[in-house]
C-alpha positions in Angstrom: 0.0 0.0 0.0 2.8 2.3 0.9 4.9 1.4 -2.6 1.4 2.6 -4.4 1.0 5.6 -2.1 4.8 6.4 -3.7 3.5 5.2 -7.0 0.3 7.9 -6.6 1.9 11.2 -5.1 4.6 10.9 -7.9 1.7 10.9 -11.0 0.3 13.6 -8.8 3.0 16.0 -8.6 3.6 17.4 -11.9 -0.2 19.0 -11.4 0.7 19.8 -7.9 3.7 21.7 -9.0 1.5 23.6 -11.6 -1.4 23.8 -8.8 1.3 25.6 -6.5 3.0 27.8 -9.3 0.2 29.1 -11.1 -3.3 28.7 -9.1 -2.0 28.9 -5.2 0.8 30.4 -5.2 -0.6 33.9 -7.3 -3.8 33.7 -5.1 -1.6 34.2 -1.7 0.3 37.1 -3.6 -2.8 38.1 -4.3 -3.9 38.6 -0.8 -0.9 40.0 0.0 -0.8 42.6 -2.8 -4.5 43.6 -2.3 -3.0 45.5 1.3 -0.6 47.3 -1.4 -0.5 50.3 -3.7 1.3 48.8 -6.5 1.3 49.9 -10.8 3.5 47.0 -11.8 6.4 49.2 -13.0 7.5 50.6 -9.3 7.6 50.0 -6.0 4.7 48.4 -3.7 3.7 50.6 -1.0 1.8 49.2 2.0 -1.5 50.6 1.8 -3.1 49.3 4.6 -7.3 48.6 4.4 -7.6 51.7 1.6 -8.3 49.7 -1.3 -10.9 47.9 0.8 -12.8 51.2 2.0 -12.0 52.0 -1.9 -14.2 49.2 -2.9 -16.9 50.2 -0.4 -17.2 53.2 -2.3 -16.9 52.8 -5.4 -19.8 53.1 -7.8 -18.6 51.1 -10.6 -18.0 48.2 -8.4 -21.7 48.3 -7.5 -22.6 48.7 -11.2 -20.5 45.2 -12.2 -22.1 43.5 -9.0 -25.1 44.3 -9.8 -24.7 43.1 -13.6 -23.3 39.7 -12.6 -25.9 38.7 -10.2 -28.4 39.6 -13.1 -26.3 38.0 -15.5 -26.5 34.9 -12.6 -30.1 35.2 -12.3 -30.4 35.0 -16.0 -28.6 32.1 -16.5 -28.8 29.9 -13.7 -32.5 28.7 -13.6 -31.6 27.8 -17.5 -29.1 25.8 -16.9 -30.3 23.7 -14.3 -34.3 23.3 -15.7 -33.6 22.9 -19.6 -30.3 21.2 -19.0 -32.0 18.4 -16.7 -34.8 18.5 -19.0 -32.8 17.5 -21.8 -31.6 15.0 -20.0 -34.4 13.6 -19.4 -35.2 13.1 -22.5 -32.6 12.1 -24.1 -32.0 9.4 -21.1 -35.3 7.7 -23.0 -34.8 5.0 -25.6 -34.9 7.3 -28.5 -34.2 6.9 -32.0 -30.6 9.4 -32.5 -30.6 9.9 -29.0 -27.0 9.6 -29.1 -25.7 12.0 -32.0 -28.3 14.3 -30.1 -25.9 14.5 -27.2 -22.9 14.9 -29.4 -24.2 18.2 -30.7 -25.4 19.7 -27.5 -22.1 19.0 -26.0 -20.3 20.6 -29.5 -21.1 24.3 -27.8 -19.0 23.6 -24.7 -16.2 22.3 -26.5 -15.6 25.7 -28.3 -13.3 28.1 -27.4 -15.3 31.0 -26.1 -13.9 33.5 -27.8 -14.9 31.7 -31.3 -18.5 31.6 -29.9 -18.3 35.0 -29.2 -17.4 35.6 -32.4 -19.8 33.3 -33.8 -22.6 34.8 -32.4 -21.3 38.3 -33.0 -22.4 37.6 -36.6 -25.7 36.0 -35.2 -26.9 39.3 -33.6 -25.2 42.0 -35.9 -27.9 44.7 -36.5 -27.4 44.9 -40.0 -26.6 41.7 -41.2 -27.0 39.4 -38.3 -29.4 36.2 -39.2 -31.3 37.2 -36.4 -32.6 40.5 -37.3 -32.9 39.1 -40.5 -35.9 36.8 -39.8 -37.2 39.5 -37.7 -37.9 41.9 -40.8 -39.1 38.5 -42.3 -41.9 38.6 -39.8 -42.6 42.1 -40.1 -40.6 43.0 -37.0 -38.6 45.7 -35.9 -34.4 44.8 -36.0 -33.4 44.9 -32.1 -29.9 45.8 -31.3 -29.5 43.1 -29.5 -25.1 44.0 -28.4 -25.5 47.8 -28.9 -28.5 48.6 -26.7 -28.3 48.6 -23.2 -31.8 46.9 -22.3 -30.9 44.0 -24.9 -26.8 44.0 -24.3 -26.8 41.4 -21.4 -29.5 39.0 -22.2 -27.9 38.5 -25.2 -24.5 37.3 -23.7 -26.4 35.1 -20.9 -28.1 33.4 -23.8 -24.9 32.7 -25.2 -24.0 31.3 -22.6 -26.5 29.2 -21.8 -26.4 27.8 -25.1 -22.6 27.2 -23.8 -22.7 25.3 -21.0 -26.4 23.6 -21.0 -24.7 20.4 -22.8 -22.6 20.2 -20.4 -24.7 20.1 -17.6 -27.2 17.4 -19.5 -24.0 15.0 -19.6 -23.1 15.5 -15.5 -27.8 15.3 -15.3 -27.3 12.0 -17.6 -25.1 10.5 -15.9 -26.8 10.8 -12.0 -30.2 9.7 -14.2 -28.0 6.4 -15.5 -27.0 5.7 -11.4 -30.6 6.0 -9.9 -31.3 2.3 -9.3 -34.5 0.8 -11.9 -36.1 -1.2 -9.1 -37.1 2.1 -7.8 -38.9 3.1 -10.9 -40.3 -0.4 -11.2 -41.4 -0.1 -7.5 -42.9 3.1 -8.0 -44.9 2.1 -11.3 -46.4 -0.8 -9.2 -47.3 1.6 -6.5 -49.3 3.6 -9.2 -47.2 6.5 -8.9 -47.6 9.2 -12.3 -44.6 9.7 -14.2 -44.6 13.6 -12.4 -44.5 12.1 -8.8 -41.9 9.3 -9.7 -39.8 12.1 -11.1 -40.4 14.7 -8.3 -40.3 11.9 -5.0 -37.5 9.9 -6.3 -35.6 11.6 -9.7 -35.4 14.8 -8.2 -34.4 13.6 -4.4 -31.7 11.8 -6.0 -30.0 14.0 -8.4 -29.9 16.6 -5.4 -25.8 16.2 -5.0 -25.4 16.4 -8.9 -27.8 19.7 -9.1 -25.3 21.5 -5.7 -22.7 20.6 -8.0 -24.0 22.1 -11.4 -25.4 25.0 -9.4 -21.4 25.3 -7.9 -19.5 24.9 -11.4 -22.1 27.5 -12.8 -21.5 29.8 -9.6 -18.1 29.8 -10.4 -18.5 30.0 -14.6 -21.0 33.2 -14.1 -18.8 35.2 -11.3 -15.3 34.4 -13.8 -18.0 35.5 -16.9 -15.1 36.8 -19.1 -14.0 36.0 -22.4 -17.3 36.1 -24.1 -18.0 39.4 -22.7 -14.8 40.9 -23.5 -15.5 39.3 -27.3 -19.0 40.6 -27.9 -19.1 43.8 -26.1 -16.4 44.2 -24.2 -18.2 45.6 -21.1 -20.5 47.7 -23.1 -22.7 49.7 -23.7 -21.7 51.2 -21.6 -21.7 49.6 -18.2 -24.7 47.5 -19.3 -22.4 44.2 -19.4 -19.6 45.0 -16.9 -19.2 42.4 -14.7 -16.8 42.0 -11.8 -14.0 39.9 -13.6 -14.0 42.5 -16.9 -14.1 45.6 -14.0 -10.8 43.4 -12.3 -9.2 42.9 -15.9 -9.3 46.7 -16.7 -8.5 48.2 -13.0 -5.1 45.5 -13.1 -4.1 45.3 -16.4 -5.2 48.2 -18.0 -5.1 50.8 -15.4 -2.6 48.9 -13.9 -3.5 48.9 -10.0 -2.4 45.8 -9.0 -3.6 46.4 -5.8 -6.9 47.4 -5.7 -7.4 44.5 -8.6 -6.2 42.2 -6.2 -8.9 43.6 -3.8 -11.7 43.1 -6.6 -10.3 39.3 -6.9 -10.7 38.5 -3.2 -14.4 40.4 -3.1 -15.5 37.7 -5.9 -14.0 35.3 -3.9 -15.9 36.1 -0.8 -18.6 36.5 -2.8 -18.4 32.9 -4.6 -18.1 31.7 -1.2 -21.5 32.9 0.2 -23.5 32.0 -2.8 -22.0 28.5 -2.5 -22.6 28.3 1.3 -26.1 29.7 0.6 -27.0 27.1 -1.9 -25.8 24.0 0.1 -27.9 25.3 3.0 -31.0 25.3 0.7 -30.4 22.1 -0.6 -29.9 20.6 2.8 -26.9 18.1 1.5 -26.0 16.8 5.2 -29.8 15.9 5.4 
């Protein structure tokens, strides 16, 4: 047991070395450098709590907050009801079921950047497909990346349209490990196919659904690349959101330290939304 122990750590360490250098390693600095006034080129100065009673007070925080828990509240009852939906379904003995799941997981497998772009050409005002069937219909064009009402709903379908294949494969696979005799049992009981699925499906899936509802947590908060693609924060402030606010005030303003500070408020912030949604779910029950 010991010699396989050996055997273990040492397939283990080359992504411990990488864990330590790039993940753990700049998230200590990190903490470190958010007590600091520091612009990269010269010298850090401690700074004491400022850049924390900075963020307190500053207005465009509270505009990208504010825009990533809409953009979370946009997205996260999509991806857990259509995503578990769709799997579901295509958990039934269908005819294609499987090249089905193929393409619904081709969205995740993108780089999001090229479905930024990809959908940049969808929702173009003047020559984006979109619009196009709406003047087919008789419908006004909406400007659906250039107009502040339209700007984020447009990205949070994007990204539902991202990531709801991958949730139906983690749905799928809890649906596959729910025992049959308890669907057999519950058919002889005379249950309905909408109590089976809300007394024992549901019940059962609960620790795959904290999960989803963690990974999308983490996916919405970190919302970057296809934001920075598409609109780049704009109109605007319509579609700043905390990550794009961090990106500009570190590496474009280049304030190291008060980014730092915007890095460990979405951390404390992940953190409460992930204790909150355990507690709802009641996974220790």
């Amino acid at each position: 047991m010991k010699r396989q122990g050996k055997v273990a750590a040492l397939f283990l360490l080359p992504y411990l070395l990488v864990f330590v250098v790039f993940r753990f390693g700049p998230s200590v600095a990190g903490l470190f450098v958010s007590f600091e006034k520091w612009n990269i080129v010269g010298t850090a100065t401690f700074a004491g709590l400022d850049n924390f009673k900075r963020l307190f007070n500053d207005p465009i925080f509270l505009i990208a907050l504010k825009n990533t828990l809409l953009f979370l509240a946009m997205t996260l009852p999509c991806l857990i009801i259509f995503s578990l939906l769709l799997a579901a379904l295509l958990n039934q003995k269908l005819r294609f079921r499987n090249s089905v799941r193929t393409v619904a997981i081709i969205p995740y497998v993108l780089i999001p950047a090229v479905v930024g772009i990809i959908w940049n050409w969808l929702y173009d005002n003047n020559f984006g497909i979109l619009n196009y069937y709406l003047k087919g219909l008789g419908l006004p064009p909406v400007e659906w990346l250039t107009s502040e009402t339209w700007a984020l709903f447009s990205v949070a379908i994007v990204t539902v349209w991202s990531y709801i294949g991958y949730n139906m494969i983690l749905y799928l696979a809890g649906l596959q490990d729910i025992p049959s005799e308890l669907y057999e049992a519950s058919k002889i009981d005379g249950a309905t196919k909408v109590q089976t699925f809300m007394k024992i499906t549901l019940p059962l899936l609960k620790p795959i659904t904290s999960m989803i509802i963690t990974l999308t947590l983490i996916n919405t908060i970190q919302i970057f690349d296809q934001i920075f693609v598409m609109t780049n924060g704009g109109p605007g402030t319509a579609t700043l959101t905390l990550v794009q606010y961090l990106y500009g005030t570190a590496f474009q303003n280049y304030n190291l330290g008060y980014g730092s500070t915007l890095g460990i408020a979405m951390l404390v912030i992940l953190i409460v939304f992930v204790q909150i949604q355990s507690r709802l779910l009641k996974l220790d029950d």
